[in-house]
N, C-alpha and C positions, 0 to 999 in steps of 0.2 A: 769238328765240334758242331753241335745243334743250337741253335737260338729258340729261344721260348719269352714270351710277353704273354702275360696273363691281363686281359686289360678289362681291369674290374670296373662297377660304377664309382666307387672309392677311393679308389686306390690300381695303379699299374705295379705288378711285378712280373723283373726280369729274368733270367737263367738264363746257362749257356751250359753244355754236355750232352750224353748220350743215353743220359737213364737218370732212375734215383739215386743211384750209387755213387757217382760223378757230379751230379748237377751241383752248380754254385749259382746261388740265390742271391738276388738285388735287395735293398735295402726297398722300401716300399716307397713309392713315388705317385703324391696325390693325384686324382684325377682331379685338373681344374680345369684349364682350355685345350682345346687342342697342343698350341704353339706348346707351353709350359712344359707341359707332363709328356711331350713327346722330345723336347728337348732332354729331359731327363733320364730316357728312354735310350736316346744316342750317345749321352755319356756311359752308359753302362758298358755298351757295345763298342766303344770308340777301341780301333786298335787289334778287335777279334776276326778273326775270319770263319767264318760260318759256311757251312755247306747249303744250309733250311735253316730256316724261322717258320714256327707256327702262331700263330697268333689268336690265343681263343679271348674270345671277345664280350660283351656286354650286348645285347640284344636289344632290338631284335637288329638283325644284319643282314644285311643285301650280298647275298654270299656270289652271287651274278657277277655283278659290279664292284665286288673287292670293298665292299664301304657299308660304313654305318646307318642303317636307314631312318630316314626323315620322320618315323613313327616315334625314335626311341624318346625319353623321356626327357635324357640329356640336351638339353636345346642346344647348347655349344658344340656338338659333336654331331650332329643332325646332318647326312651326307657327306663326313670326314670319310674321303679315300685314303684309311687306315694302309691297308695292305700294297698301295703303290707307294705311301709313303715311307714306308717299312723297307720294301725294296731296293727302292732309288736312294735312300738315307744308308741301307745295310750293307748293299751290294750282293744280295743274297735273295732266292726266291722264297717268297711268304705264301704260309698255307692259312687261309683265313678260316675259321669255322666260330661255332660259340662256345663260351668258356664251358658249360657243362658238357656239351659235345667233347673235347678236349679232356675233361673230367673221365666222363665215361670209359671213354678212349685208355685213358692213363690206368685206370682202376682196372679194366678188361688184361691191359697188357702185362701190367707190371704189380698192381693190387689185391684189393679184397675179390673183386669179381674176374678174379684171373682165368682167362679160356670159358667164362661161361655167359651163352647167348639164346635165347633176349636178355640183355641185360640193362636194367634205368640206372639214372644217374639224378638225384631230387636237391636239388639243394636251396634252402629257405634260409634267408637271413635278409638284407632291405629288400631284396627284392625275391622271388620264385621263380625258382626255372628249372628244365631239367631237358637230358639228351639218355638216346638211348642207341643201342648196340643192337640188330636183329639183321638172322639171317645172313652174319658175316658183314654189313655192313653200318656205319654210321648213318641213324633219321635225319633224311633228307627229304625234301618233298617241292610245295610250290615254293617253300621256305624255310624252314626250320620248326622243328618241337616249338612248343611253347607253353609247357606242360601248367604255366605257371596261372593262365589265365583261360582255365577251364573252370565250369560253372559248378557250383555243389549246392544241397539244399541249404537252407539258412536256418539256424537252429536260437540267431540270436536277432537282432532288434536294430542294432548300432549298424551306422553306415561305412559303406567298406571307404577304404581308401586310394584304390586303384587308379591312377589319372584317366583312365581309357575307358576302364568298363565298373569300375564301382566296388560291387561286390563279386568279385572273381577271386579266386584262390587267392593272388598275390595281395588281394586289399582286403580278405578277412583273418590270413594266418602268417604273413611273414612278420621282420621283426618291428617296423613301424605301426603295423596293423594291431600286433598285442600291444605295444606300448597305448595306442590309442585305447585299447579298452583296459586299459588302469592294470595291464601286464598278465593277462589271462591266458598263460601258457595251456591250460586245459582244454581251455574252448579252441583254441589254436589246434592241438593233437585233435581234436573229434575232426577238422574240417582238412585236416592232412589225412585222415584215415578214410573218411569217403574219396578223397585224391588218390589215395592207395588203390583202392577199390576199386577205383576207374580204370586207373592205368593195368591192374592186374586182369580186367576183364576184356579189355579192349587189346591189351600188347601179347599178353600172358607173359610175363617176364618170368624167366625161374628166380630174378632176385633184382630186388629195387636197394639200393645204397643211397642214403639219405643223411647227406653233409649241411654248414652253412652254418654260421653264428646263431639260429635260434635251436640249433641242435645242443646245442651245450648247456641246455638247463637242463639241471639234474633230474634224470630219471624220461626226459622225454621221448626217447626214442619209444622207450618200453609203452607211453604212453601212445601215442601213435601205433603201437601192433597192435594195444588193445583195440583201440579204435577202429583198426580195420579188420580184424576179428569182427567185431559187433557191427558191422558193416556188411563183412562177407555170407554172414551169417549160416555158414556153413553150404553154402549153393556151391561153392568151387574151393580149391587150395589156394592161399594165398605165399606169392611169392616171397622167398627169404627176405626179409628185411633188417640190414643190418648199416652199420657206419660205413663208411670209405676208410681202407687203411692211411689214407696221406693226408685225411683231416684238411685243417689248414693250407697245407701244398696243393693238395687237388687241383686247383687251379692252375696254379703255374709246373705243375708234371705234366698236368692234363697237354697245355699248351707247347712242352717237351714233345711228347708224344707224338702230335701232330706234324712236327717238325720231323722226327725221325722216321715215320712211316708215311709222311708225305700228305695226311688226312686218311690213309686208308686205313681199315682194318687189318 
């Protein structure tokens, strides 16, 4: 059997198996300190034997050094060496990557975007981020994607909310950002559909999948193709744009995934 942690900002979940077919899911286990929620982590686990764990992670991540980087936003987790202590706790080798990375991964193998490359993986809800699939491999680089906090023009007035950069994708469209502007899911799709735009021109993906708790108001997705339609403005094809089939799971498949193919493609 395969270990899987999905370690969200919210929330950690666990699984153990070989795919979707198999996998048996943890009940959700808050993210609060370190100690806490990884205690809660080793009771899942207690008792299993595991070949791999993967572990897709909350960003941004020191994928080098097996650990959570001092950038992220999470102050309590700020240089937590996640993935030794995943290890040493599991008895098992841990594949660290990020939870969309993971995502990606899950949806390429076993999903909507099954066998098809470049393929994104978007997912908006407190926070933005997103991984991608090209050329048979998982975006890797000095660091990782970090699709979330690329610049768009500003169509509105209101100040983003991004601890880092302000107005960047993650502080004018994820779910904090429309709460701040009195729930303006509309103004949200215009600024995910020039993000569409970006990533379509820069990756070429044949197909961007775009998951996450602010996907689930009614009628958004549709609302985001328009938006990068009237974006694209017919200069290029824009790639298919459609949900993830594992929704909600994403994450923790994603984090299957990893575990089963080791991080690779």
């Amino acid at each position: 059997m395969f270990g899987a942690i999905e370690a969200g900002g919210t929330k950690f979940v666990c699984a153990v198996g070989t795919g979707p077919e198999d996998a048996v899911i943890s009940a959700e286990i808050p993210t609060t300190t370190p100690e806490e929620t990884m205690a809660g982590v080793a009771a899942f686990f207690k008792g299993k034997r595991l070949k791999r764990v993967g572990i897709g992670c909350f960003g941004p991540v020191d994928l080098a050094g097996g650990r959570i980087a001092r950038s992220t936003p999470k102050v309590a987790w700020r240089g937590f060496g996640i993935q030794a202590w995943v290890e040493k706790a599991l008895g098992a080798k841990a594949v660290l990557d990020t939870d969309v990375n993971g995502a990606v991964l899950g949806e390429y193998l076993w999903g909507a975007g099954q066998g098809i490359d470049p393929l994104l993986y978007l997912t908006v809800g407190t926070g933005i981020g997103g991984g991608g699939i090209a050329g048979g491999r998982l975006l890797h680089g000095l660091l990782h994607p970090e699709m979330g906090h690329v610049r768009v023009p500003r169509v509105d007035a209101a100040p983003g909310i991004c601890h880092a950069h302000g107005d960047c994708l993650e502080g004018l469209a994820s779910g904090p950002a429309i709460a701040a502007r009195g729930g303006d899911y509309g103004l949200a799709a215009e600024y995910l559909g020039m993000a569409v735009q970006n990533y379509a021109c820069v990756l070429s993906p044949r197909m961007i999948l775009i998951g996450g708790g602010v996907m689930k108001h009614p009628g958004m997705l549709g609302m985001v193709r328009a938006a990068a339609k009237k974006q694209m403005n017919g200069y290029a094809p824009l790639p298919v744009i459609r949900a993830p089939k594992f929704g909600q799971r994403a994450g923790t498949l994603g984090a299957l995934a990893l575990a089963v193919r080791g991080g690779k493609v």
